[in-house]
N, C-alpha and C positions, 0 to 999 in steps of 0.2 A: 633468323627474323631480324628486321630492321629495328633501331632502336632512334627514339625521337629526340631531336635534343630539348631539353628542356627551355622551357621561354621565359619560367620564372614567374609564373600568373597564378595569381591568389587564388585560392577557393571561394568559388561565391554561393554568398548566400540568401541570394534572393528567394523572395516567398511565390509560390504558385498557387493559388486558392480558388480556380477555375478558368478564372482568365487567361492571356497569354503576358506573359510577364515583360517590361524590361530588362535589359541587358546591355551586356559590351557587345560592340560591335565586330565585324567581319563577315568571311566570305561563309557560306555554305559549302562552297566547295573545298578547295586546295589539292586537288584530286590528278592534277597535268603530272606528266611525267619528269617534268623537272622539280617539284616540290614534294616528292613523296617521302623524301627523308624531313620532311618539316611536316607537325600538325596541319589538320587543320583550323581553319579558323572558328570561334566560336561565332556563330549565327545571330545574328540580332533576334534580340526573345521580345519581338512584336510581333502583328498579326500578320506584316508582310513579309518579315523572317518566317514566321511561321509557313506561310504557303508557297514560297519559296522552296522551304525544306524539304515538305512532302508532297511537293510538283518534280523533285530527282528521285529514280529509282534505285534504291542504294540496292547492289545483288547482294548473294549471301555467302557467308564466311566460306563454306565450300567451292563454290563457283568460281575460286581466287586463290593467286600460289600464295603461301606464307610470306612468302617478304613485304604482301602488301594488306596483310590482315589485321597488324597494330591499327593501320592507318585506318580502314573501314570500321574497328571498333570505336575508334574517338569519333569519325563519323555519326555512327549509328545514337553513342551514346551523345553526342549536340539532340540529334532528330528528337531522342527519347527527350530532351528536359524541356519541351513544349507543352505546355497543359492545359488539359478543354474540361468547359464546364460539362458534367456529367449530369445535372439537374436535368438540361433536356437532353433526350436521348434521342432527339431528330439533327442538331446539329453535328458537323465534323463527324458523321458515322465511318466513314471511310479513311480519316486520318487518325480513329479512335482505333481502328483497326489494327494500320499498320504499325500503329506506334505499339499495342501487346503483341504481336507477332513480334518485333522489332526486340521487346523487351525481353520474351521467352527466348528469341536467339544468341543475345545476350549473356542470359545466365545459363545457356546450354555452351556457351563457346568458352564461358570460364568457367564450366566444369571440365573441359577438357583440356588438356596441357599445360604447359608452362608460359611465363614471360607475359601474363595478361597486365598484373597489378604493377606495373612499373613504376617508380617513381613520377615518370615524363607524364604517365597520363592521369594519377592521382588529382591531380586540379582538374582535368573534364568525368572526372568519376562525380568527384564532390560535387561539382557543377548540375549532371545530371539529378543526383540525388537531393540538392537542396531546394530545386526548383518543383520538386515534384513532392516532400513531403512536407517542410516547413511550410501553411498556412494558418489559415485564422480558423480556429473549429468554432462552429455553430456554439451561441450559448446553449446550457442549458436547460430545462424546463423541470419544475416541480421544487417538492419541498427531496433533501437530501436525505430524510430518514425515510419515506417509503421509495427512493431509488431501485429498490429488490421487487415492487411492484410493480414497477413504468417497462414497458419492453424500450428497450434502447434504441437508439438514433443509428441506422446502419449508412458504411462512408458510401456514396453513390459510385466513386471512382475506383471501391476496392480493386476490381477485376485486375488496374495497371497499379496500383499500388500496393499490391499482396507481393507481383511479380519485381518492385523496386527493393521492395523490404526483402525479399530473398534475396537478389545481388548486394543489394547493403551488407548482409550477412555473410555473403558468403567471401566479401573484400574484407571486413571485419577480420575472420579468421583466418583466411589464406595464412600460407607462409609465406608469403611473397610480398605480405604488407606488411615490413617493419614498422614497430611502434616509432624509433625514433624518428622515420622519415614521414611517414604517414600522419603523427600529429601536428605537422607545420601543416594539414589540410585537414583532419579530423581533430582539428580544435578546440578551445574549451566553447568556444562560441558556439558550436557546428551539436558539442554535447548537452548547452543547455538547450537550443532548439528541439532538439530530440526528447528533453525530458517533460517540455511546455507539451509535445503530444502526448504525455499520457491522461491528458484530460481530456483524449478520446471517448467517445460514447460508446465508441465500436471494440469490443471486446477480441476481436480478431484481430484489429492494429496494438489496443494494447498489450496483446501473448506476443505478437512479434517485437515491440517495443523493449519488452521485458528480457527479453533472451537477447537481445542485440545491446543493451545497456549492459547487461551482466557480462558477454564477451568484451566490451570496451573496458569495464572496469577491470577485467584481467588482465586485458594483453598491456592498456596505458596507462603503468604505474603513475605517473606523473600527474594525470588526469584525478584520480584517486580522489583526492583532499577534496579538490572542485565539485567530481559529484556528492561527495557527500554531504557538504557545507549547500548544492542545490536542493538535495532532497531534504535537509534540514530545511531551508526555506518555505519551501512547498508544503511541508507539514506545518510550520508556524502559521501560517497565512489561514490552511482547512481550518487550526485548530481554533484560532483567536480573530477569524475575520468571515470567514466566508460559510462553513463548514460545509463545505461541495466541492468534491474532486471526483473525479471517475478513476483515479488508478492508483490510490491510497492502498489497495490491496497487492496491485504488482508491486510497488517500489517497496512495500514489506518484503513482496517476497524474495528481493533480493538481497534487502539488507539482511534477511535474515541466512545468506549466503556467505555477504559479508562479514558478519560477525560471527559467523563460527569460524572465521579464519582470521579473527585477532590475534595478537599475540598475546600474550600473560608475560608480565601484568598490566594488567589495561592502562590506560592510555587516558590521563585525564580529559580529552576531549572526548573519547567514547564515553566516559562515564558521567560526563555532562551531557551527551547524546540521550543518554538513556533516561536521564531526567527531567532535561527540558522537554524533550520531543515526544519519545514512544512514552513515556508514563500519559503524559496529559492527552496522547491521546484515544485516553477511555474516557474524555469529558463526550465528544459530541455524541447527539442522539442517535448518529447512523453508525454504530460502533461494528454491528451486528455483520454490517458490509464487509469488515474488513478485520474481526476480532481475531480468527484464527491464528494468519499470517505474524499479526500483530502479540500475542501470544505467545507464539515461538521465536520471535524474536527475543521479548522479556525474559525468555528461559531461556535463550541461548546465554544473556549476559549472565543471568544467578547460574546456571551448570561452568563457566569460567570463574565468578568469585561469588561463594554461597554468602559471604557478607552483605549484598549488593539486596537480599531477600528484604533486610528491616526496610531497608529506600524503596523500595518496591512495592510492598504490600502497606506503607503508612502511604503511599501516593494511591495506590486502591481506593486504601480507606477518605480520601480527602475527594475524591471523584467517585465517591460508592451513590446508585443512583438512587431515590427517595421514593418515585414514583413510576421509576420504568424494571417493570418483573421482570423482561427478556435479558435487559440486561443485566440484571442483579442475579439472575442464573447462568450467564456468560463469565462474571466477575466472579464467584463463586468455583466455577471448574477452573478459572486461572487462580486462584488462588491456592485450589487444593496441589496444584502442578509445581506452585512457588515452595508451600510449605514442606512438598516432600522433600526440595533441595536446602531448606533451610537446617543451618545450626543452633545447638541449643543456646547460647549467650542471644543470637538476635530475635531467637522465637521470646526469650523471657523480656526481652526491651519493647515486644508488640503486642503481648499476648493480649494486656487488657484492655487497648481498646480494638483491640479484634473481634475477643467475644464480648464486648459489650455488640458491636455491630452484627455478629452473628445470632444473640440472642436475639435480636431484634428478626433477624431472619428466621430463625429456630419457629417461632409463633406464626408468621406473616399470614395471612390468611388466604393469600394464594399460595396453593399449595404445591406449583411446582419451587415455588424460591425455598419453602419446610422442608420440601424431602431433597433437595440439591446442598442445604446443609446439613441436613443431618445425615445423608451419602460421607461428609468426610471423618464419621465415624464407622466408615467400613474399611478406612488405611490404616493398616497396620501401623508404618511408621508416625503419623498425627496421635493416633490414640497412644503411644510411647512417649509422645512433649506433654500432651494431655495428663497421663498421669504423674509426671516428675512435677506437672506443677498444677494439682488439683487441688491444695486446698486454697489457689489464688483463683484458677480458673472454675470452677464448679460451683462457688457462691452467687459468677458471673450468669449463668446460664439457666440456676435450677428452677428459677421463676419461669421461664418460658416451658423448660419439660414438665412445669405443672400445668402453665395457661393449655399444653397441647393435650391433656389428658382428654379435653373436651373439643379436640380438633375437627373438624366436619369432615377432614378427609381420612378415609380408614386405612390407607396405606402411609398417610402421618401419623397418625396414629399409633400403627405398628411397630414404627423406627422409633419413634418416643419413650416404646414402653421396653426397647430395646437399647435405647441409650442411657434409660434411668435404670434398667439393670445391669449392665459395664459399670455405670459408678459405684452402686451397692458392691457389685463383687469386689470392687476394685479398693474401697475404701468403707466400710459400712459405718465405721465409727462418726467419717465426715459428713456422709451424707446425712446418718441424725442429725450432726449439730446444724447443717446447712435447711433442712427440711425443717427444724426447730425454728430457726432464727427466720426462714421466709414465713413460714406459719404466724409468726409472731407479727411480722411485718405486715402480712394481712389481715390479721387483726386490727393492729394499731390504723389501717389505712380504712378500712371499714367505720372506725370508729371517729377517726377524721371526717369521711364523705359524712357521715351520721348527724356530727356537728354542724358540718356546714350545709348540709339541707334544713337542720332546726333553723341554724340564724335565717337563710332564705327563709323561710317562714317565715318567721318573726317580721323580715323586712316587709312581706309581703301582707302581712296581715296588716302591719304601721299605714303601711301604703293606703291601704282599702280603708283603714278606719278612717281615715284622713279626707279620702273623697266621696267617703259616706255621711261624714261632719260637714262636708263642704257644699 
């Protein structure tokens, strides 16, 4: 197979957003028998390039000896990076055609053999691929915490761009795309473009997005630092400006890839990661979107260093939410996940205002937030911190397992009268004194309101004589 000499031409990256795009100039062809050891030219990406293109009938990889099949791929791949609005589906039918026929053969001809991903024709790869996925996505519509209600915005053009993001992919992984030569065209420019789409609406571009990000950040070390200092961005931006992003839950999920393959010991930048970015974001109210992913990430860092638990569950507690249940029941199962990893020194620097916040949960009157704390007295390991340090933590809480005695829910109820006998057994002595001194407290606070209903009176009676006299 012939081998093209290189011409030294940048990867471009112009955007295709339906229209037909701009470009550098040249021929369509280059195809005569004296230029075939030379590319061809890249086609002007106008509308008369355009119909130029697909007015030649390019034949097919088979119909043609191998020495001239390099040449018909760079061909084919000009024809593909012409792009039609897909909106109406009465225009360009016929060149919408050829170009997925065009682009299935494509990625059937670099599934077979060797010698496709060459260095020479890396810049008409990029070429096709940037013209065809970097555009402008549609804003989008609603408030971002019912996101999980709206059915999503699907991409009109999937059909030729399902079949782009396969060949992306599969030039990606190839062994024939060295990172070193290949990142002078899959640049960091080429990577943040790719990361601005996962604010895709379309769920199907973002799984591919996702798997095609996570191969880059394997094979180009170099790249590394860039994405992740992009998706730090991206996350500062949801978390303190906009709180709307549609692919908050992919870029989780790869970080959470990423960081199971830190080294130890971390890395003052990841553990600044983990505080400025993933902590804070359990502020916004669409948490629900993307809490799982987000989740395991936080547990990937405390299963590396259990010290990282006190930063972690005091950042909870500083974004614990006041009037949203679902997520106070979300925070709640991430926290029973932290504490199992947690050690005793950083459980005793949190414990109290933990369970002052859980007591407060303990009561809540919705009852799935009562019975999701009181669930983390069915861990073995919790109720083992619990009692090394119960005469500090059980003073904290025992007002609430009294306000529950009269809980409306009976399945709260149960676990209530189950968690005030674990104490009893556990400590019978404390819990008198603690059942003593809240009794007392109720008292004294009884006898308080007592008071300050007399003076209301008093003012109220002042009041009435006054405009009774008047």
């Amino acid at each position: 197979m012939k081998k093209f000499a290189n011409k030294g031409r940048g990867a471009s990256s112009n955007s295709g957003s339906g229209e037909v795009a701009g470009g550098a100039g040249g021929g369509a062809g280059g195809g005569d028998a004296s230029g075939r050891d030379a590319k061809p030219g890249v086609p002007e990406m106008t509308a008369q390039g355009c119909k130029e293109a697909y007015a030649k009938i390019l034949p097919s990889f088979a119909d043609i000896p191998n020495s001239q099949k390099q040449h018909l791929f760079v061909e084919k791949l000009h024809l593909c990076a012409f792009t039609f609005d897909f909106t109406d589906q009465t225009q360009n039918v016929r060149e919408k055609e050829i170009k997925r026929q065009t682009l299935l053969e494509l990625v059937d001809y670099v599934n077979t053999g060797s010698g496709k991903f060459t260095e020479a024709v890396s810049s008409d790869i990029v070429h096709m691929l940037s013209h065809n996925l970097f555009r402008a996505l549609p804003p989008s519509e609603g408030d971002g915490a019912d996101a999980d209600d709206e059915e999503p915005t699907l991409e009109p053009a999937w059909p030729h761009l399902q079949v782009v993001y396969e060949f992306l992919l599969r030039f990606i992984v190839s062994n024939e795309t060295e990172a070193r030569t290949a990142k002078k065209y899959v640049d960091q420019t080429f990577v943040l473009k790719l990361l601005e789409l996962f604010d895709s609406e379309d769920p199907r571009e973002r799984d591919y997005l996702k798997t095609i990000l996570h191969r880059i950040y394997g094979k180009f070390m170099a790249h590394r630092p860039h994405i992740r200092k992009a998706i730090n961005n991206i996350f500062f931006i949801f978390i303190y400006e906009t709180e709307r992003h549609n692919g908050i839950a992919e870029l989780l999920e790869i970080l959470g890839s990423i960081i199971n393959g830190f080294a130890l010991p971390l890395k003052e930048e990841h553990r600044r990661f983990l505080k400025k970015a993933l902590v804070p974001l359990h502020k916004p109210k669409c948490l629900v979107l993307y809490h799982q992913p987000l989740s395991y990430c936080i547990t990937q860092f405390v299963e590396k260093d259990p010290r990282l638990a006190e930063e972690v569950i005091s950042g909870l507690l500083k974004y614990w939410p006041v009037t949203n249940s679902q997520k106070e029941v979300l925070f709640l199962g991430e926290l029973e996940e932290i504490l199992e990893l947690i050690q005793g020194v950083e459980f005793e620097k949190i414990m109290v205002p933990l369970f002052k916040v859980l007591a407060k949960c303990l009561c809540s009157s919705h009852f799935q937030v009562s019975e999701r704390a009181l669930f983390l007295w069915n861990n073995e390991y919790i109720v083992s911190l619990v009692a090394k340090n119960r005469d500090k933590i059980l003073p904290l809480i025992i007002g609430a397992l009294e306000v529950n005695e009269d809980h409306w829910n009976a399945a709260v109820h149960g676990l209530t009268c189950n968690v005030r006998k674990l104490f009893m057994q556990m400590d019978p002595g404390l819990w008198q004194a603690c059942k003593a001194n809240y009794d007392q407290e109720v008292v004294e606070l009884e006898k308080h309101r007592a008071e300050a209903k007399g003076k209301w009176e008093q003012i109220e009676a002042m009041a009435n004589s006054k405009m009774n006299g008047a």
